[in-house]
C-alpha positions in Angstrom: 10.9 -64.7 -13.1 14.6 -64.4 -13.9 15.9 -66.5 -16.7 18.9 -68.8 -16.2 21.9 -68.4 -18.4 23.4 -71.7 -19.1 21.6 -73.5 -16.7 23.1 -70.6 -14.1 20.6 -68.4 -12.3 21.5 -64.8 -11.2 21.6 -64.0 -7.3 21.7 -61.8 -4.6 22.1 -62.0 -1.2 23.7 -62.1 2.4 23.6 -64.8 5.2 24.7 -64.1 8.8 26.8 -66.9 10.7 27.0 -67.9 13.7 30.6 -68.0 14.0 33.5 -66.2 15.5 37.0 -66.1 16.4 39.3 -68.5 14.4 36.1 -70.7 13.3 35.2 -67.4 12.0 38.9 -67.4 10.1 38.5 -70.4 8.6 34.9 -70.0 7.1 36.7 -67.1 6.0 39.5 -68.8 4.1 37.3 -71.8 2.9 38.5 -70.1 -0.3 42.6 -71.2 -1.4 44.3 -67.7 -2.5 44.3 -67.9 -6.0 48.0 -68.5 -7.3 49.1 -65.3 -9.5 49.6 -67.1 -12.8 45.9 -68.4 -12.4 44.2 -64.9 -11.4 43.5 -63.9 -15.5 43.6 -66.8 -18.2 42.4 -67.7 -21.5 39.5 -70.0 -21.5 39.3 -72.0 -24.8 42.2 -69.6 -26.0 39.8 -66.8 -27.1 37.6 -65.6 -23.7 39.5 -64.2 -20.4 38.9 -65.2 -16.6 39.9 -63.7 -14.0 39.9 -63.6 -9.8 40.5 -60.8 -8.2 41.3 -60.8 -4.3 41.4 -58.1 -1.9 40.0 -56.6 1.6 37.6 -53.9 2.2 37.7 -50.9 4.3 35.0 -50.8 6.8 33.8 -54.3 6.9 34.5 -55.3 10.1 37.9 -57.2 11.9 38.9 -59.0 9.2 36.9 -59.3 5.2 37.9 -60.9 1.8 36.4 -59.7 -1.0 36.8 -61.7 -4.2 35.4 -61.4 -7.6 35.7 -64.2 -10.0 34.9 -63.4 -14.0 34.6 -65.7 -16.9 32.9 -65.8 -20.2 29.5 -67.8 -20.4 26.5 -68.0 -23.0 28.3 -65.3 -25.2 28.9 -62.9 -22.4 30.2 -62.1 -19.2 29.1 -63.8 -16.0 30.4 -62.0 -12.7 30.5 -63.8 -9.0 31.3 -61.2 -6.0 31.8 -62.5 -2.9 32.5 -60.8 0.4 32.6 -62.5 3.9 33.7 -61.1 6.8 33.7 -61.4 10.6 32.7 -59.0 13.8 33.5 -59.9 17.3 30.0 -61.6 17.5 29.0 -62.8 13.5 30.5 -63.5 10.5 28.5 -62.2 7.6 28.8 -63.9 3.9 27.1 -61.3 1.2 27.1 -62.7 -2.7 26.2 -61.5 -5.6 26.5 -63.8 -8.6 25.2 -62.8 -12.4 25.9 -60.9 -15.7 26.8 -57.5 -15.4 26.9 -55.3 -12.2 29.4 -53.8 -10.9 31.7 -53.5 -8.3 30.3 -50.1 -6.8 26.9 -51.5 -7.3 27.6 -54.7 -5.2 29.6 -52.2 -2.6 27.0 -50.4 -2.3 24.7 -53.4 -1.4 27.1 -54.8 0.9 27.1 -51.5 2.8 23.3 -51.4 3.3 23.7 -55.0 4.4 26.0 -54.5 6.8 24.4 -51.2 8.1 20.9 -53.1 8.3 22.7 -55.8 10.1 24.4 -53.8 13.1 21.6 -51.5 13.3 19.2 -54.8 13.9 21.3 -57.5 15.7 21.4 -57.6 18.7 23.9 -59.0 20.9 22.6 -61.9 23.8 
């Protein structure tokens, strides 16, 4: 059983959606661009946050990939997100917990994505 850090369980994992088009867009940008003098701060003047905001290659017509850090129970506590759209689903993938890494969550996105396409099919 995995055991919750501050009352915040890790997790793992990818939902397809239902959506395209500019519905697609906006589930997309459900998320406000983070202004640049918020992206890293101090939190309690001691501990850095950060959000970091970019698109990857190879995700389909249009993706976001954010990752949000921040100090918690005496460590670091990572949230990835990455959503993006085809021309017939939108796919959210998140991975939220102490430690990873970005290749790591990458990587898991791009066996998600693969699984997806090579298992959806189109009606």
């Amino acid at each position: 059983m995995t055991v919750p850090v501050n009352g915040e369980y890790p997790y793992s994992g990818a939902i397809i959606v239902d959506l395209t088009g500019a519905a697609a867009d906006r589930y997309i940008d459900q998320y406000r661009t983070t202004p640049s003098e918020c992206a890293n701060i101090l939190v309690d003047g001691t501990e850095r946050a950060a959000v970091v905001e970019r698109s990857l290659p190879g995700f389909g017509t249009r993706s976001r990939y954010l990752t949000r850090s921040y100090p918690l129970a005496g460590g670091r506590w990572t949230e990835r997100i990455l959503l993006y759209r085809t021309p017939t689903y939108l796919m959210d993938i998140r991975q939220h917990g102490p430690g990873g890494s970005d290749a790591g969550f990458q990587a898991f996105a791009r066996q998600v994505r693969d699984l997806v396409q090579a298992n959806l099919k189109a009606t």
